[in-house]
C-alpha positions, -999 to 999 in steps of 0.1 A, spaced: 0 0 0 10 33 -8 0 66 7 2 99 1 17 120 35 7 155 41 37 178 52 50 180 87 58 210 106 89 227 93 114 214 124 110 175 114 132 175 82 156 200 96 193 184 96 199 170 131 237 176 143 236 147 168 222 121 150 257 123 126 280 122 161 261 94 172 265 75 140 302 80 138 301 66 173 284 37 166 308 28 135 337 31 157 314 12 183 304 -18 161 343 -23 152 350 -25 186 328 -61 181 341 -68 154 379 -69 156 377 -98 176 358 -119 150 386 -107 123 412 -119 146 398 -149 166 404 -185 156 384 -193 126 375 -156 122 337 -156 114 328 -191 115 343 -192 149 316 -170 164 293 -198 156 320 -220 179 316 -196 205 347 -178 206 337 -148 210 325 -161 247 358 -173 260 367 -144 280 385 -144 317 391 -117 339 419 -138 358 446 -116 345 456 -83 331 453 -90 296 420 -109 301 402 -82 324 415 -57 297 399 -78 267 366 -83 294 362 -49 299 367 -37 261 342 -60 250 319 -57 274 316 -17 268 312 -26 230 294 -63 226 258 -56 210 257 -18 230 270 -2 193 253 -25 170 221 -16 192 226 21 191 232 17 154 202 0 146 183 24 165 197 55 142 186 37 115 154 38 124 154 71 132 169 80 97 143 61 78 114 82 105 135 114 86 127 95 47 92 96 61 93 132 73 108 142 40 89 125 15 58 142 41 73 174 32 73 170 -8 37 154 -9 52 124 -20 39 92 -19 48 62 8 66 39 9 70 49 -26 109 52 -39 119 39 0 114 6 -13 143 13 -38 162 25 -15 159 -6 9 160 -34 -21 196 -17 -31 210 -15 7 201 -61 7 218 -58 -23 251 -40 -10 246 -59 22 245 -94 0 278 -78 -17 295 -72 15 288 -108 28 298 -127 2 332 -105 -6 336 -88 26 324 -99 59 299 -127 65 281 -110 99 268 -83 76 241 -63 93 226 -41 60 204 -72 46 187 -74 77 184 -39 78 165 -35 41 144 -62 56 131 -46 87 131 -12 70 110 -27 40 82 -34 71 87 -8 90 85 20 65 48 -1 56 43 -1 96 39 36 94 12 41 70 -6 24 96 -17 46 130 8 53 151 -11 31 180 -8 1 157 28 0 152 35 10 188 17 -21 194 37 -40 167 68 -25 185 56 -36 223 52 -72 208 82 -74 191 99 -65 224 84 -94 241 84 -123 212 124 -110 213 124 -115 249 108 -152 250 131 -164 219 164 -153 239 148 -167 270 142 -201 257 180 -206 235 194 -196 271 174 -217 291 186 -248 262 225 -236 264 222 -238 304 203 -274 303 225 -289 273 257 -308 280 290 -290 271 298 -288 234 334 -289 238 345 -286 202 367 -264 189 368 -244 156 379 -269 129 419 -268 121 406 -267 80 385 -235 88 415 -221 106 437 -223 81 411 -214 54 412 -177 73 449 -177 81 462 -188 49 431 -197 23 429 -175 -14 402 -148 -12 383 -175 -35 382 -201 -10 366 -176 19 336 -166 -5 328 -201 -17 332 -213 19 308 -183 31 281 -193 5 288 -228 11 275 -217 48 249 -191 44 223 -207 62 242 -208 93 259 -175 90 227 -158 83 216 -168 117 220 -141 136 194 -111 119 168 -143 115 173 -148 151 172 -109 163 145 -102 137 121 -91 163 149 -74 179 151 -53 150 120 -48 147 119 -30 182 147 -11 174 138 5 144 104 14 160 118 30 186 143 51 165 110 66 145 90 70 182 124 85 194 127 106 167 92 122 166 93 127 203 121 152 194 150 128 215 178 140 189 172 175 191 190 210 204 162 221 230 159 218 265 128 194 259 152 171 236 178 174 267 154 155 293 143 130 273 180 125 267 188 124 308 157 99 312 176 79 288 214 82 303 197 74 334 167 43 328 193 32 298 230 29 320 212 25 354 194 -11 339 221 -20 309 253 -15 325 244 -36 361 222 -65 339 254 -62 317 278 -72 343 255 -101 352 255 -123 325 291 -116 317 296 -131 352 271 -155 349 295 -171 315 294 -183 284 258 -192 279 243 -162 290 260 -149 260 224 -141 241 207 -121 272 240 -99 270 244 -89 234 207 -92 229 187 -81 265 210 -60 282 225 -41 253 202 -27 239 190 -11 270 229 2 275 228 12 243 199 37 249 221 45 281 249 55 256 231 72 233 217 98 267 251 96 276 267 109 239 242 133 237 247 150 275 287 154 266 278 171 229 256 193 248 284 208 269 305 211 239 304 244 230 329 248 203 331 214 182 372 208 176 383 184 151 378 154 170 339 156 170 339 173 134 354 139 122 329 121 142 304 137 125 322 130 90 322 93 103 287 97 108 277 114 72 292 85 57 283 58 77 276 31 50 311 38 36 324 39 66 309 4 79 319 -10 47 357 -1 46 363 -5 83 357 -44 76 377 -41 42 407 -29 67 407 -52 86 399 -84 62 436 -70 49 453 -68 79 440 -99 99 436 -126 69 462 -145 51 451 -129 23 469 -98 35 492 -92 58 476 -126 81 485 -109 116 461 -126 130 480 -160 127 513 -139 137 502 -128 168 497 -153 192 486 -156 226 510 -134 243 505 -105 222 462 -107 222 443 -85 235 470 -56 230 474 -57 195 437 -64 186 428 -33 203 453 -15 185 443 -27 157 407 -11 168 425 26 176 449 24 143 415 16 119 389 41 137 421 67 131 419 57 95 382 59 94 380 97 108 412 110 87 397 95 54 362 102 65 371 143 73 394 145 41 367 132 16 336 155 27 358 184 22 358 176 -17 326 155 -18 291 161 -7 283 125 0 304 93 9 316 71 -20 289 43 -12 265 69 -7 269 84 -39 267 51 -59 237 47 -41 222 79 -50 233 75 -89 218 45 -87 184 50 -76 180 81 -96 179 59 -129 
């Protein structure tokens, strides 16, 4: 169904300065995730090995790994996945503006993000979020030509169907015996010294499983990108002081529930590993984005630090995109393979590094390109694209 909006007030399309610092944030944030599945044994398939849950805080460089993760592990993705709904609540607002009909061209738009998502899985990185972003958007941006009371309703049953679904896989990892396998020696040495050829036929070989995750958060992201659009029209990203409280109820309800629920089932181990990246981080991640928002507030003169932000931010899909590229390069053997150089005694250190030396890339290039572009190099071909 398509409908025809009728124009907003004026304030709902203008430009919102935070939402492009709290993009570039999350970018930075996501990579902070995903460094550790470029570098762990068996590199993507290894998440499905649980890898990414093997984490002790008995010593220095295991506290330091605990603690970096645990700021970053589903918090960013969350937060990201949140803007996104709010920047499709802004296609809304705009296309309310022209008198144009919706969904209308959105569902353009969205078909050509699964596309660059399928793109980016199959050359790139096989936990690709954008092809289960086009998905949610393509029913969301249908959600609202419905009343608003229906798809808060949508968006309150999501939350709980989410809820139940993480409740029940936890409650089967708890009751099930051990695993005890480990990441297969062949997939090991597929990532550490496999042809670029091998990796893609072995990620569509396996795209059932590696799909998993966005079939599995589906509802998830579902609630997410409803409460971006409420949080949006409720003004939450604005400069006024009414956009300010709303912010401090979230710093407070968001980090006062995420970050002590957080701790818990990092405590609690391995299992618990769905009701942290899935239940607990998204409500830090509405923590963070109150939190972002109260220290831009007190800003008063942006330096160069938050002006690259905010480049990260205007070119998010770029950015996403090439932050994966880098570090494909760097940790696979069909680069420079450090992730098979560095052993044990040199992880977490040099992963983190890793993290700092490719979010320094990302806001140099980022900064540098808007000041002879209008748009991100992804961005554009999108734009070209969708204008045929």
């Amino acid at each position: 169904m398509t409908q025809t909006l009728r124009a907003p007030t004026p304030t709902a399309t203008r430009r919102l300065a935070l939402l492009d610092v709290l993009r570039g944030v999350a970018i930075l944030g996501t990579l902070m995730t995903n460094v550790w599945v470029f570098t762990g044994p068996g590199a993507e398939w290894g998440v499905l090995q649980g890898t990414l849950g093997d984490t002790s805080f008995g010593s220095v460089p295991g506290a330091a790994e605990g603690v970096f993760r645990l700021l970053a592990d589903g918090k960013f993705l969350s937060m990201l996945t949140i803007l996104f709904g709010a920047g499709l609540a802004i296609q809304y607002a705009s296309a309310a503006r022209r008198g144009q009909p919706w969904p209308g061209r959105y569902r353009r738009r969205a078909l050509f993000l699964f596309g660059e998502g399928t793109v980016h899985f199959v050359l790139v990185f096989a936990w690709d979020v954008l092809m289960g972003y086009a998905v949610t958007a393509l029913l969301v941006a249908w959600l609202l030509t419905r009343s608003e009371r229906a798809w808060r309703r949508v968006m309150w049953w999501a939350a709980g169907l989410h809820l139940t679904v993480m409740g029940l896989l936890t409650l089967a990892l708890t009751t099930a015996p051990p695993a005890g396998g480990a990441v297969s020696p062949q997939v090991v040495d597929l990532y550490a010294h496999g042809s670029w050829a091998d990796q893609i036929a072995f990620r569509l070989q396996n795209a059932i499983a590696l799909r998993l995750e966005p079939v599995l958060t589906f509802f998830l992201l579902l609630f997410l990108f409803l409460l971006g659009v409420r949080l949006f029209r409720a003004g939450a990203f604005g400069a006024d002081e009414a956009a300010r409280r709303i912010r401090a109820r979230m710093l407070a309800w968001g980090l006062g529930l995420g970050v002590p629920l957080s701790a818990a089932v990092a405590l609690a181990g391995p299992d618990f590993f769905l009701l942290g990246r899935y239940g607990a981080a998204p409500l830090t991640a509405v923590g963070y984005i109150g939190l972002i928002g109260a220290v831009v507030d007190r800003v008063r003169r942006p330096g160069r630090f938050m002006d690259a932000l905010t480049s990260v931010g205007r070119m998010a899909l770029s950015g996403y995109v090439l932050q994966n590229v880098l570090c494909m390069l760097v940790a696979y053997g069909i680069g420079l393979g450090l992730a098979s150089t560095f052993g044990a005694p040199w992880r977490p250190w040099w992963v983190m590094g890793l993290w700092a030396a490719v979010s320094v890339v990302l806001l140099v290039f980022s900064t540098l390109w808007l000041r002879r572009f209008p748009a991100g190099p992804l961005e554009s071909v999108q734009k070209w694209a969708l204008r045929r």
